[in-house]
C-alpha atoms as a printed R data frame, in Angstrom:
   type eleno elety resid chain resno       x        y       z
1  ATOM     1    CA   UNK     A     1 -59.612 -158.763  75.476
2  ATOM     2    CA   UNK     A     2 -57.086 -156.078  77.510
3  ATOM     3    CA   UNK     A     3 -58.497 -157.754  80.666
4  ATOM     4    CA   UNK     A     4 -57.866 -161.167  79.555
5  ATOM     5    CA   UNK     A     5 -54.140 -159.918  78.641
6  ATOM     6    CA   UNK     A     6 -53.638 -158.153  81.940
7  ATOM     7    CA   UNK     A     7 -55.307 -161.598  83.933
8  ATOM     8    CA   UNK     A     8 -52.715 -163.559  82.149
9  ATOM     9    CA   UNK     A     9 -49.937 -160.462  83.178
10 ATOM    10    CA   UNK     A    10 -50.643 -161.259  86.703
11 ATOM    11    CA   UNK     A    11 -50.685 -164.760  86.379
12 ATOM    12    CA   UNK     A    12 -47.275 -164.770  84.470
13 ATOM    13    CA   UNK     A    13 -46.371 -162.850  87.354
14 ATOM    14    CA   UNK     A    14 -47.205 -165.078  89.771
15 ATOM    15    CA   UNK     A    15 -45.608 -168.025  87.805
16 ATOM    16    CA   UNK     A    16 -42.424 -166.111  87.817
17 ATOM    17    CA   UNK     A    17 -42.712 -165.356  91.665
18 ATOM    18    CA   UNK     A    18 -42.897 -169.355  92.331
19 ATOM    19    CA   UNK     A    19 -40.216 -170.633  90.230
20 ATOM    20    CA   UNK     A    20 -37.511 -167.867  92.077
21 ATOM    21    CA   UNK     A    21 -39.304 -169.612  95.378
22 ATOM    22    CA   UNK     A    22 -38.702 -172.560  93.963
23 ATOM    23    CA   UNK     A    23 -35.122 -171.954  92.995
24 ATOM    24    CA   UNK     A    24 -34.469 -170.489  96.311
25 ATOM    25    CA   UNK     A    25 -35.366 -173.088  98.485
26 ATOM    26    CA   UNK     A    26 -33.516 -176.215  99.836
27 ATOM    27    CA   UNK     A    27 -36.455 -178.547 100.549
28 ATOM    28    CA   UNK     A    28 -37.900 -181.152  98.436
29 ATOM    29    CA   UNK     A    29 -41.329 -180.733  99.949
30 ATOM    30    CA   UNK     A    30 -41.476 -177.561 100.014
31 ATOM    31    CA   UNK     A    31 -40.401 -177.544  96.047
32 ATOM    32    CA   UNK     A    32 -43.249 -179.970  96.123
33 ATOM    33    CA   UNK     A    33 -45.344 -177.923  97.365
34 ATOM    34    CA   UNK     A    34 -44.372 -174.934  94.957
35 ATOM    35    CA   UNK     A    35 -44.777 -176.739  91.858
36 ATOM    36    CA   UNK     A    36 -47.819 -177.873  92.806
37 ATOM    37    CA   UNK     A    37 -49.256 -174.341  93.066
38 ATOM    38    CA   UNK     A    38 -47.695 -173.490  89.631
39 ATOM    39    CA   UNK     A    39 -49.549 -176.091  88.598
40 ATOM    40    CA   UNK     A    40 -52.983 -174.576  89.477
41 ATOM    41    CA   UNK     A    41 -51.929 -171.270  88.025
42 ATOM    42    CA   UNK     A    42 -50.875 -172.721  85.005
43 ATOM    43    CA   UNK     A    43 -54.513 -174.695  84.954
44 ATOM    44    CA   UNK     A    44 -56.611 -171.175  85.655
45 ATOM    45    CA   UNK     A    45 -54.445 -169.704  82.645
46 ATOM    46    CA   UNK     A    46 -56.077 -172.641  80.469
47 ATOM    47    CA   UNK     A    47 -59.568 -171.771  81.852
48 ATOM    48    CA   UNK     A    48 -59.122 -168.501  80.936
49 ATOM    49    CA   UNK     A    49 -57.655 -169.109  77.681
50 ATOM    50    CA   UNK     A    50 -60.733 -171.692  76.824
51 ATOM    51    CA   UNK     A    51 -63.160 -169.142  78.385
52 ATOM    52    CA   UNK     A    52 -62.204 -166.383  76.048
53 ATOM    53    CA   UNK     A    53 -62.510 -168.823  72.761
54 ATOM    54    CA   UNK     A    54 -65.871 -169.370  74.105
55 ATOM    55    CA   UNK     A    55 -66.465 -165.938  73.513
56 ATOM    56    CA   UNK     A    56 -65.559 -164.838  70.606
């Protein structure tokens, strides 16, 4: 389970890392662009999540 906690560290990490990107920048497309890779981190955090149920 500690790697599962420190996977979802780095993604939270990541996550974090966009939005000040995301708050930083002037353009809508590249906001666009931003939330859509928040959005793929935030969908590997739910395989992860579902992954672990699976095993225990």
């Amino acid at each position: 389970m500690a790697s599962s906690t420190a996977s979802s560290t780095a993604v939270d990490e990541e996550v974090r890392q966009l939005y000040e990107r995301y708050q930083a920048t002037e353009s809508d497309a590249e906001r666009h662009e931003i939330a859509l890779e928040m959005g793929k981190l935030d969908g590997r955090r739910h395989a992860e999540i579902y992954a672990a149920l699976e095993d225990e």
